[in-house]
N, C-alpha and C positions, 0 to 999 in steps of 0.2 A: 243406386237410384231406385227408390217404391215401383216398382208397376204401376200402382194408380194415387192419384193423391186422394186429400181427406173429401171426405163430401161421399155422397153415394151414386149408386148405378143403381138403376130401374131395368127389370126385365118385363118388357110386357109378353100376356103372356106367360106368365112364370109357375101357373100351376101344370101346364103342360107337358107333352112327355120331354120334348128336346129343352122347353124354358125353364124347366124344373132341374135339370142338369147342368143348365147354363147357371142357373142359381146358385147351384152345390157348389158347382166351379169357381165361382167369381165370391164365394164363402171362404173356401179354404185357403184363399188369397189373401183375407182378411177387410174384404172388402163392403161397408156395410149394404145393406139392399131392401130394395123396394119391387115387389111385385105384382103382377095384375093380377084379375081374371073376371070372365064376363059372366061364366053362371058356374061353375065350381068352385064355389067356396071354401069347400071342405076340402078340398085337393090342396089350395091355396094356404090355406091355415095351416094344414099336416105338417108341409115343405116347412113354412115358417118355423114350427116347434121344432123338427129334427135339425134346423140349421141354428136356433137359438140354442138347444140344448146340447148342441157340438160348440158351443161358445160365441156364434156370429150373431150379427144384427141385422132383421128383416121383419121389414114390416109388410102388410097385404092391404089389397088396395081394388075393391069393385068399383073396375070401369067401364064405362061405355062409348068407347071407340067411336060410334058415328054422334056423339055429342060432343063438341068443343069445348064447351063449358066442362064438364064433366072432366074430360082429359088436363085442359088447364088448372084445376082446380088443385087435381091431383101433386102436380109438376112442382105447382107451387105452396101448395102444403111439405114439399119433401125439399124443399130451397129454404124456408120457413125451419126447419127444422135443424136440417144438414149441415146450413149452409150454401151449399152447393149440388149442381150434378154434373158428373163428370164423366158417365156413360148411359145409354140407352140399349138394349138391345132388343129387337123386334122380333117376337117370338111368335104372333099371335098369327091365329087363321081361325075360317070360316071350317067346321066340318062340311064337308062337299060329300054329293054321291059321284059317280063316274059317269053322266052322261057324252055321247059325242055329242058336236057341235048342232048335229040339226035333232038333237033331242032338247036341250038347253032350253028352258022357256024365258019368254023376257023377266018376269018373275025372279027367276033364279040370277040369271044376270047382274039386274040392276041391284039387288040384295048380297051380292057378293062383293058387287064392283064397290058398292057403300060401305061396306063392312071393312073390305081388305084394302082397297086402295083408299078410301077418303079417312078411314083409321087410321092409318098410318099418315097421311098427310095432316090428321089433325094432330099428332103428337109431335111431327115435324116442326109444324108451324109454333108449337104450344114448347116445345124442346129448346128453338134456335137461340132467342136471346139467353138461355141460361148456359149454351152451350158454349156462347161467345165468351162469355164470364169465366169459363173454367177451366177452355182449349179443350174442349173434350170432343166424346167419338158417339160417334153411331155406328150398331153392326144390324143389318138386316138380315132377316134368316129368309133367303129365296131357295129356288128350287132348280136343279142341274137340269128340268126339264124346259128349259128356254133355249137349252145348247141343242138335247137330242129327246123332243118331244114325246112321248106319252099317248096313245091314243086315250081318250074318252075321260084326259084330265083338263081340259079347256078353264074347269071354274077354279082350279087349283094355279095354275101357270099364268093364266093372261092379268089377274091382278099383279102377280108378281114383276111379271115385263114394268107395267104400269111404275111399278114401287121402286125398282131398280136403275128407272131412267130419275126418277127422282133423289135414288141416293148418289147419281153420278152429277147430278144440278147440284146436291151439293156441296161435294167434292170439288168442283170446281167453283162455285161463288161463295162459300163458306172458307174453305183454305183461308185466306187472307187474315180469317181471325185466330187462327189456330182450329179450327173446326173439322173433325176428320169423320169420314163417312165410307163404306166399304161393305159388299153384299158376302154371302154366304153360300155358294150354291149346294145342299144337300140334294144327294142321291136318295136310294131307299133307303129307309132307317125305319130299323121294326120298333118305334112308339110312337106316340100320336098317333094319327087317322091309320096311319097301315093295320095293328092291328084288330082295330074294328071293319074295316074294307074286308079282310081277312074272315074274320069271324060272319060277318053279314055273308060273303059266300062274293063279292064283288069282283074280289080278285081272288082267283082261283089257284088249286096247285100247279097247273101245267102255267098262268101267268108269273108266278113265281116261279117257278123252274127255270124259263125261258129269260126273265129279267137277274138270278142269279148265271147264268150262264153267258149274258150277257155284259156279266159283268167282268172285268181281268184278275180282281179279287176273290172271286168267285163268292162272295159273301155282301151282305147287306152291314151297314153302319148301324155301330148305338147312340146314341144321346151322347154319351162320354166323348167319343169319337168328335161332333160337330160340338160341344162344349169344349172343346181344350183350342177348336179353331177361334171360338168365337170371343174368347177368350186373350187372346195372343192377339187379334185384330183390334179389342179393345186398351190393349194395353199400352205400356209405354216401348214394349219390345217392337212394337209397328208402329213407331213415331214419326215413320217418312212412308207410309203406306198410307195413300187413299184413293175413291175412286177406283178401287180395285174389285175383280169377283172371284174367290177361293173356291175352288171347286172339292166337296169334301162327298164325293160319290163312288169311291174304287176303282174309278177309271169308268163309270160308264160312259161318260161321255165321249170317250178316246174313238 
């Protein structure tokens, strides 16, 4: 039996450190693909040519998450073409800085909460009927800081809480179609925001030190690492998995 049938998977997201891996990933599978991104185009494009020129099919795709229109448009440009979609995976995030909660301005807030939670809901909303058509899955890529919080990641975590109560909605009223839905919890993983937090001077070597030690692995996750999760959660190998949260952090959460 295929891992995934014909038709493609969307990563949003996909010029990103961990989406761009999930891409490779779900590449060498033989899977064709569609990706986002909101202002890196040139990231976006790269990914594309190194996975056409390994032999796979990926197209790129500037969208804007807090537009409805814009996301649907997309969905259905790639149903138009495909056929079909038969996975989603939700790669995407606001770059954040690290303030604690009473630095946080309403500003930042209502900008994140639009960006990270109403983006994804509008691809949900924009996703479901074609999802029904295909039995297909959703993976969201959340964060192991919902288990054992983070100081002064508020803008990074509380969208995700938000997204996750949503992928467990629906997990449970989507099933009935064959509809399958299931979160990601990553730990540290040095791409994406880490390492610019890093480089900016945000997070420090004694905060590293402290969060490797913290951890039972003694080490931080790559891309490859949450790409082979996100991956197997999409597939047909987790055909009776949903409504589930994989925690892919080294144990820090233990």
């Amino acid at each position: 039996m295929h891992e995934f049938p014909e038709g493609v998977a969307l990563v949003v997201g996909g010029s990103g450190g961990i989406g761009s891996a999930i891409a490779r990933a779900l590449a060498e599978r033989g899977v064709a693909l569609a990706i986002t991104y909101r202002s890196n185009e040139a990231a976006a494009e790269n990914l594309a040519k190194e996975i056409r020129a390994a032999g796979g099919a990926c197209s790129v795709h500037g969208v804007s998450l807090g537009d409805l229109e814009s996301v649907a448009r997309c969905l259905d440009s790639l149903v138009a073409e495909h056929g079909s979609i038969h996975t989603i995976v939700h790669a995407a995030g606001t770059y954040i800085d690290q303030p604690y909660v009473s630095q946080v301005t309403p500003e930042q807030w209502r900008n994140t909460i639009d960006w990270d939670v109403n983006g994804f809901f509008h691809v949900v909303h924009a996703a479901l009927p074609h999802l029904r058509k295909s039995k297909g899955s959703i993976v969201f890529i959340s964060s192991a800081g919902l288990k054992r919080f983070p100081p002064g990641d508020v803008l990074s975590i509380a969208p995700k809480g938000a997204n996750e109560a949503l992928v467990h909605a629906i997990a449970r009223e989507e099933g009935r179609y064959g509809v399958r839905a299931n979160n990601i919890a990553v730990g540290v993983v040095d791409a994406g925001m880490f390492p610019k937090l890093v480089k900016s001077g945000e997070l420090s070597q004694e905060w590293i030190d402290t969060a490797t030690r913290s951890t039972p692995l003694r080490r931080f996750g790559t891309p490859q690492e949450v790409a082979n999760a996100a991956v197997f959660l999409a597939s047909s190998q987790a055909g009776y998995i949903t409504g589930q949260t994989l925690f892919v952090d080294g144990g820090y959460t233990l």
